[in-house]
C-alpha positions as CSV (number, residue, x, y, z in Angstrom):
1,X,65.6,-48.0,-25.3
2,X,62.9,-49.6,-27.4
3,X,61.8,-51.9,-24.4
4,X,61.7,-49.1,-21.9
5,X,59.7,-46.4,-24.5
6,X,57.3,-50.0,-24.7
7,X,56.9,-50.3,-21.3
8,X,56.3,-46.2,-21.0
9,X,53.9,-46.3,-23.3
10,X,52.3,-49.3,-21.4
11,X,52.1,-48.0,-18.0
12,X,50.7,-44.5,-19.2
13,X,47.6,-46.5,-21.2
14,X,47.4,-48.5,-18.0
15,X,47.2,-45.5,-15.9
16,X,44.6,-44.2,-18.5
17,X,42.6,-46.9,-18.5
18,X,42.5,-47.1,-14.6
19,X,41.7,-43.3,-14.6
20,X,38.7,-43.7,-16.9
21,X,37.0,-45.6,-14.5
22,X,35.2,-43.7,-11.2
23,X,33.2,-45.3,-8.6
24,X,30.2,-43.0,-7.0
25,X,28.4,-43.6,-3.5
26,X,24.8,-44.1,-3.5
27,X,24.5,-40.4,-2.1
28,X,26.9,-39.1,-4.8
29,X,26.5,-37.9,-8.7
30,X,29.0,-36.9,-11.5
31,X,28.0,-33.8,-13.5
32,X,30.7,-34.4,-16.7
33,X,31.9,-31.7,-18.6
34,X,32.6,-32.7,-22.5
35,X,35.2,-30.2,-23.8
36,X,34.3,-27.9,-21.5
37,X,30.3,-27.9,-22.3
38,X,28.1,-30.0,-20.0
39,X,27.5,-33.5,-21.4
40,X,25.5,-35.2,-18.4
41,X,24.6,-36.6,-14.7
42,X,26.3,-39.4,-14.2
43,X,25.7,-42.0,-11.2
44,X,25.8,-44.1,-8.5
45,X,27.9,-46.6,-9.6
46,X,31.0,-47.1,-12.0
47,X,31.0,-44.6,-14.4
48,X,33.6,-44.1,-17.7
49,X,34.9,-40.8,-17.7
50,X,37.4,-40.2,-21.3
51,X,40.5,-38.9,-20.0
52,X,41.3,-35.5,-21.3
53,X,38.3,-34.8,-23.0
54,X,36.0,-34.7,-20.4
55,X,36.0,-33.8,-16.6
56,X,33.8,-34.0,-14.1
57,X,32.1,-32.6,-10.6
58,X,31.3,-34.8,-7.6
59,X,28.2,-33.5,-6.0
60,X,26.6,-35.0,-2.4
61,X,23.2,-34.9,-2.6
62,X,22.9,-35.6,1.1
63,X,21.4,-33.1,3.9
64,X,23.8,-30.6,4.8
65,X,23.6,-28.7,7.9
66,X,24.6,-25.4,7.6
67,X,25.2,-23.2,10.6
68,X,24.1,-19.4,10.1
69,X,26.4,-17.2,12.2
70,X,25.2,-14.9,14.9
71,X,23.7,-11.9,13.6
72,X,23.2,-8.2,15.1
73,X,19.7,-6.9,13.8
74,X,17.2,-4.2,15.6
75,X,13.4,-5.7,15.7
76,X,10.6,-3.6,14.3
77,X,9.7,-2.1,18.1
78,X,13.6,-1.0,18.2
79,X,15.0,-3.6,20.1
80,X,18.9,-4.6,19.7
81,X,19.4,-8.2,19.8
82,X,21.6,-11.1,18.5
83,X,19.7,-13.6,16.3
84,X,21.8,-17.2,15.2
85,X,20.4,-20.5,13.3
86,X,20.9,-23.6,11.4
87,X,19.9,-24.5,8.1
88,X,19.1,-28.0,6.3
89,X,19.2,-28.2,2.8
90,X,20.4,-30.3,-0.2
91,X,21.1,-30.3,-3.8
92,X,18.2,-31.9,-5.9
93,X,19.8,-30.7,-8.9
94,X,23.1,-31.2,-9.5
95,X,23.3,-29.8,-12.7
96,X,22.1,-26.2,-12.0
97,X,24.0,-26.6,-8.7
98,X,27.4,-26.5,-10.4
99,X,26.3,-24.3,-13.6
100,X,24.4,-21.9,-11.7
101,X,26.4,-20.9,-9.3
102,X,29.6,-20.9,-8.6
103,X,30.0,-22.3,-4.7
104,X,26.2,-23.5,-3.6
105,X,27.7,-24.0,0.0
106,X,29.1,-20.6,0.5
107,X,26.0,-19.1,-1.5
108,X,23.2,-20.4,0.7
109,X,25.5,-19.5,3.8
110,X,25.4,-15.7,2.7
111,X,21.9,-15.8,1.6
112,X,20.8,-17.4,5.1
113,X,22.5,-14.5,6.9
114,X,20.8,-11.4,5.0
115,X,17.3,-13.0,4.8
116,X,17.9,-13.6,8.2
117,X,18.7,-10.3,9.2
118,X,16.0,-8.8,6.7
119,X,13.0,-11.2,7.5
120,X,13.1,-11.0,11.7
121,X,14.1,-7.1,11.9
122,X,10.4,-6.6,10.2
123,X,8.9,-8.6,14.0
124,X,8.9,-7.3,17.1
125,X,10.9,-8.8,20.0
126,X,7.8,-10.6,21.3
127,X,7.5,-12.3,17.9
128,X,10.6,-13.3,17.6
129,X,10.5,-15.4,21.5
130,X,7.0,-16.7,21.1
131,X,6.4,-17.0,17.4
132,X,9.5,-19.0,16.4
133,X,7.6,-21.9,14.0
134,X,6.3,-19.4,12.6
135,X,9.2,-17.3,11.3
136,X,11.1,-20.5,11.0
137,X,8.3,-21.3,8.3
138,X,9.2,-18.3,6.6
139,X,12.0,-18.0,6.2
140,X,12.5,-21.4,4.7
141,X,9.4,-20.3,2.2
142,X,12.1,-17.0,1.4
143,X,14.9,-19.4,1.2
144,X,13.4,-22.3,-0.8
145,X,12.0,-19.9,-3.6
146,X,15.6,-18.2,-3.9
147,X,17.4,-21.3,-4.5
148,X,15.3,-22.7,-6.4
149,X,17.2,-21.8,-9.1
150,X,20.1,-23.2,-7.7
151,X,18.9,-26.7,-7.6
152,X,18.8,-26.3,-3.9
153,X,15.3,-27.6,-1.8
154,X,16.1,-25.9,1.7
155,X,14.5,-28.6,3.8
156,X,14.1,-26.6,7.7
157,X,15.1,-23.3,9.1
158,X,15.5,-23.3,12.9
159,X,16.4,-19.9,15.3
160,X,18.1,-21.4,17.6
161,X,19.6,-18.5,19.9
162,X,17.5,-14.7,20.6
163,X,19.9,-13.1,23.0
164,X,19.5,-9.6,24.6
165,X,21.5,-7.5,26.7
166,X,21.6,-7.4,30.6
167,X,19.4,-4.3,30.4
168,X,16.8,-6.3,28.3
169,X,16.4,-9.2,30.2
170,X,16.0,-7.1,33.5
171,X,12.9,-5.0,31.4
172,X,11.2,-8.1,30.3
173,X,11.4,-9.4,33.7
174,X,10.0,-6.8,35.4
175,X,7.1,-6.7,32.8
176,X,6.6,-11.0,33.4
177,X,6.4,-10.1,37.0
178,X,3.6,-6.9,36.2
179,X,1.8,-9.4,33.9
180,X,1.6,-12.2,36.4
181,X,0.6,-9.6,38.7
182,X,-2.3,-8.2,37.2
183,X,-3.7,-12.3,36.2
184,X,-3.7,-13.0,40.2
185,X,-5.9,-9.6,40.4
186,X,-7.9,-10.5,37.8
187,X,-8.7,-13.8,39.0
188,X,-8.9,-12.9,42.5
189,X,-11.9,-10.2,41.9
190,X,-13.0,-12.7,39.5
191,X,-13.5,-15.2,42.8
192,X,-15.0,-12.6,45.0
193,X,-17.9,-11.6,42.3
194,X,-19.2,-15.6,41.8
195,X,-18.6,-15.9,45.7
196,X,-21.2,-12.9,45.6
197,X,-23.0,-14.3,43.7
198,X,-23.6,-17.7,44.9
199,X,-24.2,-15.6,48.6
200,X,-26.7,-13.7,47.0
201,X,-28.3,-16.8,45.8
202,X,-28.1,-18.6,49.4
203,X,-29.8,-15.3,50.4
204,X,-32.8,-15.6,48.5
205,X,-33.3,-19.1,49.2
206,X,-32.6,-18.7,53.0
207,X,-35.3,-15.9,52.7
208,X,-37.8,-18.0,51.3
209,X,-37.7,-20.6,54.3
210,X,-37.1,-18.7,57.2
211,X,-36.7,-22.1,59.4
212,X,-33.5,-22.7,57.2
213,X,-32.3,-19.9,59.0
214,X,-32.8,-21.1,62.1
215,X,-31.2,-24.4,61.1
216,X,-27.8,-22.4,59.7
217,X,-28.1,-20.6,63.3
218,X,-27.8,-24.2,65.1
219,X,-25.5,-25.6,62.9
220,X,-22.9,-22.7,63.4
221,X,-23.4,-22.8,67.4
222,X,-22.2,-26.5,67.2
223,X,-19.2,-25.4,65.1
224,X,-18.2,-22.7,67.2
225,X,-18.6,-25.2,70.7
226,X,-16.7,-27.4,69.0
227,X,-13.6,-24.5,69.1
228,X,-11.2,-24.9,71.6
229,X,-12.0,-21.4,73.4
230,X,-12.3,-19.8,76.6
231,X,-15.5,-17.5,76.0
232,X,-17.9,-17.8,73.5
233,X,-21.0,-14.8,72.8
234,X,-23.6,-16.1,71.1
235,X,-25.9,-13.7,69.6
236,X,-29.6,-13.4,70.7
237,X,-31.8,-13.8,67.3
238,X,-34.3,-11.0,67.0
239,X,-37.0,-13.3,66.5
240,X,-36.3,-15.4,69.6
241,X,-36.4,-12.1,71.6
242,X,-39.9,-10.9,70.2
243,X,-41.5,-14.2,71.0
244,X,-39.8,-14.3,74.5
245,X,-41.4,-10.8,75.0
246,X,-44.4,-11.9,74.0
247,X,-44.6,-14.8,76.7
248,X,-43.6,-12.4,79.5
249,X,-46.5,-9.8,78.3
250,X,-49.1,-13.1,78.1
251,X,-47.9,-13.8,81.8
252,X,-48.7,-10.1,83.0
253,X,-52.4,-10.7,81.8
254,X,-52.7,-13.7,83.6
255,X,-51.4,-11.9,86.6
């Protein structure tokens, strides 16, 4: 009996012993509890935790992604829609991270759904599909500064998913199609009033040099005979009549 309470008594302080020693990743701490009051931050490394006395929290201070479930929120111009995202965070303190609160994970989760909600229902439905980096920046500024007490940096907020009803998506594509409409009207009267312009212009300069005109008169006569047609008219210029006129009259005289 005396051997085997020795060897009992051997294996437990071996067991102890063993148990006092804890190895932490690079990416992982220890926050050790001393009688149930924190003590310290212990980590990377080997560490010595005393059996019994003290205890302690592993902590990962790597990114974690967290996925925000789908939400059901009305914008501010009373649209109904379906808002999801992602979250990156980690813990920068691990300390207020375990003292402060008591599940960080689940915490930021529910925080990330009501600001969610809370932050895009103040936008409008246009907001929300063209202005993404800038309610993403928001709501990690919302986030960030309620965690902060936590020992929490939130490192990016991304909306990844806006959907909308059948309904919806048939309005905002008849309004696309109206939009796209009214550009090519704009920039087709846009066209005709320089091409009236630069006519106007050619006008005045044709006006000012009145062989120019006679010129653009030729040059379109040699366009047109170059046209594969049957019949061609060609119009009679005023002035050509009036100085043929004038040669018949001279010829009377002489007569």
């Amino acid at each position: 009996m005396f051997i085997y309470t020795i060897a009992t008594i051997v294996a437990l302080v071996f067991v102890l012993l063993v148990s006092m020693f804890k190895i932490l990743r690079e990416y992982e701490r220890a926050v050790v509890f001393l009688l149930g009051r924190f003590y310290e931050v212990k980590g990377p490394g080997l560490i010595i935790i005393v059996p019994i006395i003290q205890q302690m929290v592993r902590v990962d201070l790597r990114t974690i992604v967290l996925d925000v479930p789908t939400q059901d929120l009305i914008t501010r111009d009373n649209v109904s829609v379906k808002v999801n995202a992602v979250v990156y965070f980690r813990v920068v303190e691990p300390k207020m991270a375990i003292n402060n609160v008591e599940n960080y994970l689940e915490a930021t989760s529910q925080l990330s759904q009501t600001t969610l909600r809370s932050v895009l229902g103040q936008h409008e439905l246009d907001e929300l599909l063209s202005a993404r980096e800038e309610l993403n920046r928001d709501l990690q500024g919302i986030l960030d500064q309620h965690t902060d007490n936590w020992g929490i940096k939130i490192a990016n907020v991304e909306i990844k998913h806006v959907d909308l009803d059948d309904s919806m998506v048939r309005a905002l594509a008849k309004q696309a199609e109206a939009e796209r409409s009214r550009r090519a009207k704009v920039i087709h009267a846009t066209g005709e009033l320089e091409a009236s312009a630069k006519l106007r212009q050619a006008a005045e300069v044709l006006n000012k040099a009145p062989n120019a005109i006679q010129l653009r008169y030729m040059q379109t006569l040699t366009e047109v005979a170059n046209d594969r047609t049957t019949t061609i008219v060609f119009p009679m210029p005023i002035d050509m009549v009036a100085k043929f006129t004038e040669v018949m009259k001279a010829s009377n005289k002489e007569e």
